[in-house]
SEBALUM-851050 format. One record per residue: residue in three letters; x, y, z of N, C-alpha, C in turn. Coordinates in steps of 0.1 Angstrom, whole numbers, plus 5000, padded with zeros to 4 digits. Example, Ala and Ser with C-alpha at 12.3 -4.5 7.8 and 13.67 -1.06 7.14 Angstrom:
2
ALA513249435078512349555078513249675078 SER512849785071513749895071512950005079 
***
This chain:
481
UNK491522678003491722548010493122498008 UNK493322477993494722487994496122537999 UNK495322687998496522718007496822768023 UNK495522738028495222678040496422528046 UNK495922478037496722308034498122348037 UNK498622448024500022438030500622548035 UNK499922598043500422658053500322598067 UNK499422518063499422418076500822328079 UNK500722268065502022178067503222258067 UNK503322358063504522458061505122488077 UNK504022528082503922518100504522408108 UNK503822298103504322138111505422148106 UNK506222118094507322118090508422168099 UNK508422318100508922418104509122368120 UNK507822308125508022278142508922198141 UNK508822068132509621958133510921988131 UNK511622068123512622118120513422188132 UNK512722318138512622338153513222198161 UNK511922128161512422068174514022008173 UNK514121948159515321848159516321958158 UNK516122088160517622208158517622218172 UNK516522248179516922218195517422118204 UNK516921978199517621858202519221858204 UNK519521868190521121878189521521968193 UNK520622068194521822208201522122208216 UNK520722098222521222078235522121948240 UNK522421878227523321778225524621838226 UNK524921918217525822018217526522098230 UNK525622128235525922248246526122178254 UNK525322068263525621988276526521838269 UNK527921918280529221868275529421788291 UNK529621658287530321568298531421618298 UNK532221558315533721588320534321478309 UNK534521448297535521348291534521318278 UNK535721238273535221188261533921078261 UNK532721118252532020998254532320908240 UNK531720768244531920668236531520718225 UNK532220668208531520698194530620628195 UNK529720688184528620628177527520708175 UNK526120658176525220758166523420758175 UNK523320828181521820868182520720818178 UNK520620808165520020778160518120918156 UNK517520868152516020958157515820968166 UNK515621178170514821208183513521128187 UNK514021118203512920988209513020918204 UNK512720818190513120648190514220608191 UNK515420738186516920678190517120568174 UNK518220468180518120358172517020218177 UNK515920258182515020178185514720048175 UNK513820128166513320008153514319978146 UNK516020018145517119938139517719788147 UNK517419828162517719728174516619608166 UNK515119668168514119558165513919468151 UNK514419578140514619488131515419378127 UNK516619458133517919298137517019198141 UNK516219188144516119088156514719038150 UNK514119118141513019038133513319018121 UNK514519008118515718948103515918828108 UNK515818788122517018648125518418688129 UNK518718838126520018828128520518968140 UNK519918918156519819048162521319118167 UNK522618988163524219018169524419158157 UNK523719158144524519268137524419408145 UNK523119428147522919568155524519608158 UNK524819488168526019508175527619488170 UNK527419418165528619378148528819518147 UNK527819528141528519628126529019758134 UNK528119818148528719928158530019908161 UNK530319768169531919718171532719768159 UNK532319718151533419748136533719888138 UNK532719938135532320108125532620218140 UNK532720138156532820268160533820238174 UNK533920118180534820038190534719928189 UNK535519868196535019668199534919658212 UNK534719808223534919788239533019878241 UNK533319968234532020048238531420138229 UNK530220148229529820248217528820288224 UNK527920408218526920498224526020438211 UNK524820498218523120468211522320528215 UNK521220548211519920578218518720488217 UNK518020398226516820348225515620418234 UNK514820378227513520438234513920588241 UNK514720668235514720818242515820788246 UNK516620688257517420708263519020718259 UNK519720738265521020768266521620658268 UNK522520578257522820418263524420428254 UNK525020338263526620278261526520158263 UNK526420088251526819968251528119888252 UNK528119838262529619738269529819638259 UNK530819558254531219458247531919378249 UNK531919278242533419158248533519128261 UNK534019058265534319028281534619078284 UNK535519218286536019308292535019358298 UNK533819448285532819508291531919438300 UNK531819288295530719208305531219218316 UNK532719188319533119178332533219288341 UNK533019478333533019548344531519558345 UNK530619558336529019588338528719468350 UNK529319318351528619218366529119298374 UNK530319328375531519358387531019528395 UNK530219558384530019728393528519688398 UNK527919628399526619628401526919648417 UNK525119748422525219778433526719868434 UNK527719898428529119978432528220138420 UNK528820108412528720238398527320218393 UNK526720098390525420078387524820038392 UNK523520038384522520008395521319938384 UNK520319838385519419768371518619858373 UNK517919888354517019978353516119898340 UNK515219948340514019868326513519998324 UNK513219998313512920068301511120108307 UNK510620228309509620238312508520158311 UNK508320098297506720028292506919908301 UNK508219898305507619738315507419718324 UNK508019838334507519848346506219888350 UNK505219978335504219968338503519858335 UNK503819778325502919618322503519578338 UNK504419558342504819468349504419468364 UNK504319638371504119638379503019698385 UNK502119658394501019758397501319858402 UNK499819978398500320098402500220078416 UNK501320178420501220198437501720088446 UNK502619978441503519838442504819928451 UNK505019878460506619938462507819908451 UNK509119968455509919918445509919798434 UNK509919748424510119648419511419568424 UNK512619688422513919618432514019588446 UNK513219508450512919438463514219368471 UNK514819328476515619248479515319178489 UNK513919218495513219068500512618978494 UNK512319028481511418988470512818878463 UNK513718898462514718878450515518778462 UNK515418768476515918658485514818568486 UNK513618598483512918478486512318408476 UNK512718428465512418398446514318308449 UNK515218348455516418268453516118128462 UNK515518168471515218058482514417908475 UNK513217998467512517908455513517818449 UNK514617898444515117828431516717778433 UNK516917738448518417718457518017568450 UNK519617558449519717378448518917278453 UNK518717308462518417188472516217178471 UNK516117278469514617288467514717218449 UNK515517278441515617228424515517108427 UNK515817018435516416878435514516828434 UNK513916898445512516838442511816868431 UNK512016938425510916988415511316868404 UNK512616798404512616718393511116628390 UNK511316538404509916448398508516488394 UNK508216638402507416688402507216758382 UNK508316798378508416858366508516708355 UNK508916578359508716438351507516418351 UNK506416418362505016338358504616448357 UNK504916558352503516668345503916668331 UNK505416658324505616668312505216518305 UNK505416398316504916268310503216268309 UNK502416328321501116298315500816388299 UNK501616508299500816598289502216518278 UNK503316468273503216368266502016238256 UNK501516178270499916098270498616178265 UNK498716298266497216358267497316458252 UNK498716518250498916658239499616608231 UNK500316478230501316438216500816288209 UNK500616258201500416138195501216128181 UNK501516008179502415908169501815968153 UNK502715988146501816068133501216178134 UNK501316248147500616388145501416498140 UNK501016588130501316718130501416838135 UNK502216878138502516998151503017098152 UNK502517228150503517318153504217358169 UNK505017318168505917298180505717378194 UNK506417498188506417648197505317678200 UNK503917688197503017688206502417618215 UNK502817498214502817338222503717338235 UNK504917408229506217398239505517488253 UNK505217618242504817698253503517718264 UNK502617608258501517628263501717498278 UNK502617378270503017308282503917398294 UNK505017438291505717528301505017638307 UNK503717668304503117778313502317668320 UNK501917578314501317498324502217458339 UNK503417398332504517368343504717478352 UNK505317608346505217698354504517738367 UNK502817738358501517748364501317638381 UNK501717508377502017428385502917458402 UNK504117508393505517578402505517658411 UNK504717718403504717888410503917938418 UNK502117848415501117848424500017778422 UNK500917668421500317558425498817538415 UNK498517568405497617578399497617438390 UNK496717358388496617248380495117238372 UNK494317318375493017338367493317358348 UNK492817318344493217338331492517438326 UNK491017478324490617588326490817738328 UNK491117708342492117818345493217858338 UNK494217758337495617758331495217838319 UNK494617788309494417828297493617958297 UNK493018018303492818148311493818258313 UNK494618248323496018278328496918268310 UNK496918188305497718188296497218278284 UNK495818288283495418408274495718518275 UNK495318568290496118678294497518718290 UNK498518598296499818638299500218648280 UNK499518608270500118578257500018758253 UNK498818758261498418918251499919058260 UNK500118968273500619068282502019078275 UNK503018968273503618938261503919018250 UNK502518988244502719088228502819218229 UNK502119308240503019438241503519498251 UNK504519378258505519428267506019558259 UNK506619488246507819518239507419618225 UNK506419698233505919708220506219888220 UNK505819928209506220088211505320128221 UNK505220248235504520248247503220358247 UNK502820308235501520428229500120368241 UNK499720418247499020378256497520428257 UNK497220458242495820478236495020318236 UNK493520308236493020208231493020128216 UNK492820038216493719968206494619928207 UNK495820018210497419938208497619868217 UNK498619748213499319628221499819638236 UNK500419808236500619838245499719848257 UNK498219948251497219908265496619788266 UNK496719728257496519548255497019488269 UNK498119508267499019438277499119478290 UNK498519638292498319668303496619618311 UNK496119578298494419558304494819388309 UNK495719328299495719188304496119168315 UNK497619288322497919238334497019218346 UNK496019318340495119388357493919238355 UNK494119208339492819078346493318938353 UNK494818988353495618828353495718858367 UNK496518968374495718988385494618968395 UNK493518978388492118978395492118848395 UNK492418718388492518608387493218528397 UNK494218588401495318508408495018608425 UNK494518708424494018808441493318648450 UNK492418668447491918548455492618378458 UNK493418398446494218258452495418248460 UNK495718418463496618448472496118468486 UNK494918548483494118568496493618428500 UNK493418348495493118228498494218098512 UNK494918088496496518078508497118098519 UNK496918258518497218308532496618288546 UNK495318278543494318258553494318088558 UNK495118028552495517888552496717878570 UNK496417778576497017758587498817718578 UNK499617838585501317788581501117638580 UNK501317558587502117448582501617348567 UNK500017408565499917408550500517418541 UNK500517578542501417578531502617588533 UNK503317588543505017558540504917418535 UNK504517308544505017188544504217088530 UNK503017128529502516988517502617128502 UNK503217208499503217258488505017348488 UNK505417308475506817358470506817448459 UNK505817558461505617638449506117758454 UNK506517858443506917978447505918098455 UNK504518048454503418108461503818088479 UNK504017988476504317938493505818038504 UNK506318048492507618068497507518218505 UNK506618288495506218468491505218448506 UNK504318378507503318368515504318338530 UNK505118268530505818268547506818388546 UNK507318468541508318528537507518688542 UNK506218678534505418818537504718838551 UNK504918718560504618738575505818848582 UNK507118858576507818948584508119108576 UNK507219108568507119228560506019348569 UNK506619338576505719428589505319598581 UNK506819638571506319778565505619778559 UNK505319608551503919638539502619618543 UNK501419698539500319658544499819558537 UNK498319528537498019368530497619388516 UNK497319528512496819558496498519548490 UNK499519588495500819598486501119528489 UNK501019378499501319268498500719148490 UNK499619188486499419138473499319178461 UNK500119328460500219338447501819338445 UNK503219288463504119258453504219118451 UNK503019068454502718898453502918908442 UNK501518918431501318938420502318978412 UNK502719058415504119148407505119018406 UNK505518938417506718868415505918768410 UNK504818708413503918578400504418648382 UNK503918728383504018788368505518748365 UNK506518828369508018838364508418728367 UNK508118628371508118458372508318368361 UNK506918388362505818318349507118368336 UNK507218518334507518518320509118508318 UNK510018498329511418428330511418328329 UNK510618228331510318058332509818028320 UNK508318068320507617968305508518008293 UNK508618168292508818188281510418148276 UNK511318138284512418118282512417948280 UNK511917918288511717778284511417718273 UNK509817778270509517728252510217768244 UNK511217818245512117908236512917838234 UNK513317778242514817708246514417558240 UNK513217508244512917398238512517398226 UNK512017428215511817488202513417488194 UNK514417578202515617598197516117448199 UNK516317378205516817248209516517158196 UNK515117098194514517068184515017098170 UNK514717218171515417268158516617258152 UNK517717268165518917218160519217048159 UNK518516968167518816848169518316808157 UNK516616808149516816778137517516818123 UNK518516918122519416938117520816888116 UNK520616828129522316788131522116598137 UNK521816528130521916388132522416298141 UNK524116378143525116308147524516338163 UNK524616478165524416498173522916458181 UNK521916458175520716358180521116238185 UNK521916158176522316038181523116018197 UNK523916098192524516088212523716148220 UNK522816228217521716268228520516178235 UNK520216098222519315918219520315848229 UNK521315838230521815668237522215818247 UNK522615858254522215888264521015888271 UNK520315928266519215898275518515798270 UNK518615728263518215608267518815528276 UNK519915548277520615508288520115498305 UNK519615588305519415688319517615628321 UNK516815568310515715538306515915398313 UNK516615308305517015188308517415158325 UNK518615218331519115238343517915208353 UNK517115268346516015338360515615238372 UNK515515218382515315048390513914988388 UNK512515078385511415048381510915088371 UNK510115018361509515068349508615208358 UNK508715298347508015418351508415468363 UNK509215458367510015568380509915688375 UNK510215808384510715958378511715998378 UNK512016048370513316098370514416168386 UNK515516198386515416258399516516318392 UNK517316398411518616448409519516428399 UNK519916288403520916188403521116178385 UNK520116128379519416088363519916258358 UNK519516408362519916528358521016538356 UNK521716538365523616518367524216408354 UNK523616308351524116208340524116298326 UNK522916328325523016438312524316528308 UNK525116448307526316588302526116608292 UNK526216518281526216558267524916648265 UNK523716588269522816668266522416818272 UNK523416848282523716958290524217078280 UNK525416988277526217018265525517108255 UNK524517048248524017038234522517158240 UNK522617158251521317308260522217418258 UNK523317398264524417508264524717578253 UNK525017488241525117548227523917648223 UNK522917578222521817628216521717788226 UNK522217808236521417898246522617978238 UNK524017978235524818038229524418088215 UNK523718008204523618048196522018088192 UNK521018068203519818138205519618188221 UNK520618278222520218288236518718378241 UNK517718298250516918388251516018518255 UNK517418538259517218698266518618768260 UNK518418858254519818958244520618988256 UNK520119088264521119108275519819228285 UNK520319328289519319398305520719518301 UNK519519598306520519728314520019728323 UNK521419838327521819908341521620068341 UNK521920158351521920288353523320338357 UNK524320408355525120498360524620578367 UNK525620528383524820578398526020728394 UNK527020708386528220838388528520778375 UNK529520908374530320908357531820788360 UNK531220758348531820638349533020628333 UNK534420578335535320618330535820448322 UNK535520438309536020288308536820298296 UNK537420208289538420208277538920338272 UNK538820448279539020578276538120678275 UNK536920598275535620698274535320718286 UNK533920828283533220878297532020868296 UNK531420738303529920728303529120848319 UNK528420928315527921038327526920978330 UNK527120978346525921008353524521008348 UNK523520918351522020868343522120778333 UNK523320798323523020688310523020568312 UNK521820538304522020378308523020278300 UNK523220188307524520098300524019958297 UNK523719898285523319768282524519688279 UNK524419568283525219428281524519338271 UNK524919318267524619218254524719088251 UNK524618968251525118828244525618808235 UNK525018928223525018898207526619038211 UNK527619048218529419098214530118988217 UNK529518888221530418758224529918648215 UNK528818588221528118428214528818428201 UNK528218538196528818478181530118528175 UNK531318548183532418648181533318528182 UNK534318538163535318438168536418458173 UNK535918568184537618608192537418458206 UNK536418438206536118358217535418238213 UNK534818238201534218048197534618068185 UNK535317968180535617908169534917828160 UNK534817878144534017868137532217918144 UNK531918048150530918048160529318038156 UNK529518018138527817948136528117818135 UNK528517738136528617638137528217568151 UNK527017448150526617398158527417308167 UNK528317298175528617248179528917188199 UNK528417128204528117138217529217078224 UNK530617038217531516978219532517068233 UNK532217228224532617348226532717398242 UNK531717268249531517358263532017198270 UNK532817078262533716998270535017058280 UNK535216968290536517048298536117178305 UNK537617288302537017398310536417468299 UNK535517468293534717498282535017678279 UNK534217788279534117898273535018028280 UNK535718058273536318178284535618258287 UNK536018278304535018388312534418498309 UNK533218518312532318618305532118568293 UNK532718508283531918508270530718438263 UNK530318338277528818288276528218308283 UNK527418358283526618478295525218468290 UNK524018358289522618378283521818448294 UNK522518408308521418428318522418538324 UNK522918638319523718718325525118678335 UNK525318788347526318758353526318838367 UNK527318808373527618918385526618838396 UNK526218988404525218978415523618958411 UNK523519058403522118998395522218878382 UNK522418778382522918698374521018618375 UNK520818598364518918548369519318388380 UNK518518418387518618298397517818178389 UNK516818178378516618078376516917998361 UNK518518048365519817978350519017798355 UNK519417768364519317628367518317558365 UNK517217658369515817618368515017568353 UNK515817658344515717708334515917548321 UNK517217538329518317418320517417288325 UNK517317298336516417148343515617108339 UNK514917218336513717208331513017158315 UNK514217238309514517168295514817018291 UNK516016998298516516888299515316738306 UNK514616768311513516678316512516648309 UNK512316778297511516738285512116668275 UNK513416688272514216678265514216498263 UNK514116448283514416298281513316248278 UNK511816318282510316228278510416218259 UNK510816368259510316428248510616298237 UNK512616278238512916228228513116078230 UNK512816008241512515888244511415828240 UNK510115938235508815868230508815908217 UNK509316018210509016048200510716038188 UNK510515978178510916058165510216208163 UNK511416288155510616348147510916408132 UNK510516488128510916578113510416708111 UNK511716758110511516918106510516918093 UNK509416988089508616998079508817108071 UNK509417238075510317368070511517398072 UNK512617318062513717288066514417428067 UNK514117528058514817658056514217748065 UNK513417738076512717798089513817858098 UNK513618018094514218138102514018128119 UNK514818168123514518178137514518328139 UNK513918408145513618528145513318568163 UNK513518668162513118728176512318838181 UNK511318828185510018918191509218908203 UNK509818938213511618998214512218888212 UNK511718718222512618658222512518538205 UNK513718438213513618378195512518268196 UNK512018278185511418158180511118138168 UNK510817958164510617998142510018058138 UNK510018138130509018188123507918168122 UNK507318008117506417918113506417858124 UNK506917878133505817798152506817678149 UNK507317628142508217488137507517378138 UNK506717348125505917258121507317098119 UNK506316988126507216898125506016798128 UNK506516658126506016538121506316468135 UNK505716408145506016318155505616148151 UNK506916068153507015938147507215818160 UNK506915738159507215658171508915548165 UNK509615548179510615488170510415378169 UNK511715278161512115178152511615078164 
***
């Protein structure tokens, strides 16, 4: 038996050994026209995968990219994640050719496990550009302008209903369960609470293994997340089919949700039939929902966080909007346009936080052709990521750059490219604005009815993927003076 045993393992061994002499030898042999970027591989198939993830579940996901800049360029360096072939762009130079080639040299690409959470099987393209004009149509100025009041009396009633004086709270799950509500509201028109809370069990679990290693056995997070999409689906089929069957001027005219927009928009989609018209419904509901709520609760949690740390800065955020409180022409009015636009400082003090928690790291692209940059040679297929964490926190571009400061984005604030949360270029996320407005409207309920207090003063902010405290950020709500 024993020596059964090791001859068995003597065998595996020996494969393993094999495979990784083959790996490199075909690393070796297949030679690009030019030099490619330094840097390091990392493990066959995971690449530098779990080094990317642990940055980022330290609190500290810019070193990944630090220490590469140092140890290998400060314009570009090579990697491997999840199997692939990646050149990572840096500094504004790189940000500014990675916007500027889109659609020219590149092209966006996602990492397999998401396009299967994300999209149904047998969905046309994900890269839609009917899809991606009528999601911009949603979130154009001039529609943002209504959602204000509509986004004031849903955060003031759940104010009334989910927060009380002396309560104990961990924040981030609060933040986020209201922003999928809001969302929920936005996007299709949903206000059942029931439901909501439904939809939101789903989307939590769909969530936890977007991002997960893409083992697609039962048990793992990964088919987790694939079982949740298809029931989040079956949930939301009928309320599309519903809609539809609704006389137009229904739903264009008495509803301003993103459901509506998809629903007049998919009358001239004459190529798609009605099953792939509602599954690229669904598809664009999903990638909605989790650019919205979750960036949202994210953003508001980070806000919080920094604002009870930094006093001074609470204070000018307090007499501003109290200000804007007071102004109003009737007790209990809603907020509007006009009231958004007043917010600078507190614009200000969104901007910072998105700089030093921004919550999305950065997206890749594809190399459509070999592509030739600071001297290197990125070939044909490899993918190219853009990052936040070669800038945000680099003091070639912000000064003293952990340091909280929202002063930073007065005047003509940050040199180009080097604040980039919501990306850039032609794919730049259409809903940067949506995103800030939205914050900023809790921001005025939030801290016009409440005091509060950090309860875990030394509480990590961490990222999985995106950031949030460790400890959900337990805090103390007080009524003021």
């Amino acid at each position: 038996m024993d020596v059964l045993l090791s001859s068995t393992l003597l065998v595996a061994v020996f494969g393993v050994i094999s495979f990784i002499f083959i790996i490199n030898l075909q690393a070796k042999t297949t030679k690009p026209n030019g030099l490619l970027p330094p840097g390091r591989t990392g493990w066959p198939i995971i690449g530098e995968s779990l080094k990317l993830i642990s940055a980022g579940k330290d609190g500290e996901p810019e070193l990944f990219v630090r220490e590469r800049m140092k140890n290998y360029s400060p314009d570009v360096f090579k990697t491997s994640i999840s199997g692939e072939k990646v050149a990572c762009f840096c500094g504004v130079g790189g940000n500014k050719f990675v916007f500027s080639n889109e659609n020219k040299t590149l092209k966006t690409w996602w990492p397999s496990q998401i396009t299967k959470v994300m999209l149904s099987k047998g969905s046309p393209v994900a890269d839609n550009q009917k899809i991606r004009d009528t999601v911009s149509q949603f979130l154009r100025l001039e529609a943002l302008k209504n959602y204000v009041p509509i986004m004031d009396d849903m955060i003031r009633k759940f104010m009334v209903t989910g927060l009380a004086t002396n309560q104990v709270i961990n924040a981030f799950p609060i933040f986020k369960l209201m922003a999928f509500s809001l969302s929920s509201k936005l996007i299709i028109n949903i206000e059942d609470p029931a439901l909501v809370a439904k939809l939101a069990t789903h989307f939590e679990i769909l969530m936890a293994g977007l991002f997960s290693v893409p083992i697609n056995f039962p048990g793992t997070n990964f088919r987790r997340a694939i079982n949740s999409a298809i029931r989040f689906r079956k949930e939301v089929y009928p309320l599309i089919k519903q809609r539809r069957s609704e006389p137009r001027n229904t739903t264009s005219d008495d509803k301003h949700d993103l459901l509506s927009y998809l629903i007049a928009a998919s009358a001239n989609w004459a190529d798609i039939d009605d099953e792939n018209i509602l599954k690229e419904i669904s598809d664009t509901i999903i990638s909605v929902l989790m650019a919205s709520h979750d960036t949202t609760s994210s953003i508001l949690s980070a806000v919080v966080y920094f604002l009870a740390d930094h006093p001074h800065v609470y204070k000018q955020v307090m007499e501003e909007q109290m200000e804007i409180k007071k102004n109003k022409q009737a007790a209990g009015a809603l907020l509007n346009w006009d009231d958004i636009m007043k917010m600078k400082y507190t614009r200000n003090v969104v901007n910072e936080v998105l700089r030093l928690v921004p919550p999305a790291a950065g997206a890749f692209k594809q190399a459509t052709t070999d592509i030739t940059y600071a001297g290197f040679t990125i070939p044909k297929g490899w993918k190219i990521y853009w990052t936040v964490h070669s800038t945000h926190k680099n003091p070639k571009y912000f000064e003293n750059p952990e340091e909280f400061n929202p002063s930073r984005f007065e005047g003509n604030g940050p040199v180009p490219y080097s604040f980039i949360p919501f990306g850039g270029g032609p794919r730049m996320c259409p809903g940067s604005e949506f995103a800030r407005t939205e914050v900023l409207v809790f921001m005025h309920n939030f801290l016009t009815k409440f005091r509060f207090q950090k309860l875990v003063q030394d509480e990590k902010i961490i990222y999985n993927p995106l950031p949030m405290p460790a400890h959900g950020l337990p805090i103390r709500l007080l009524a003021h003076a």
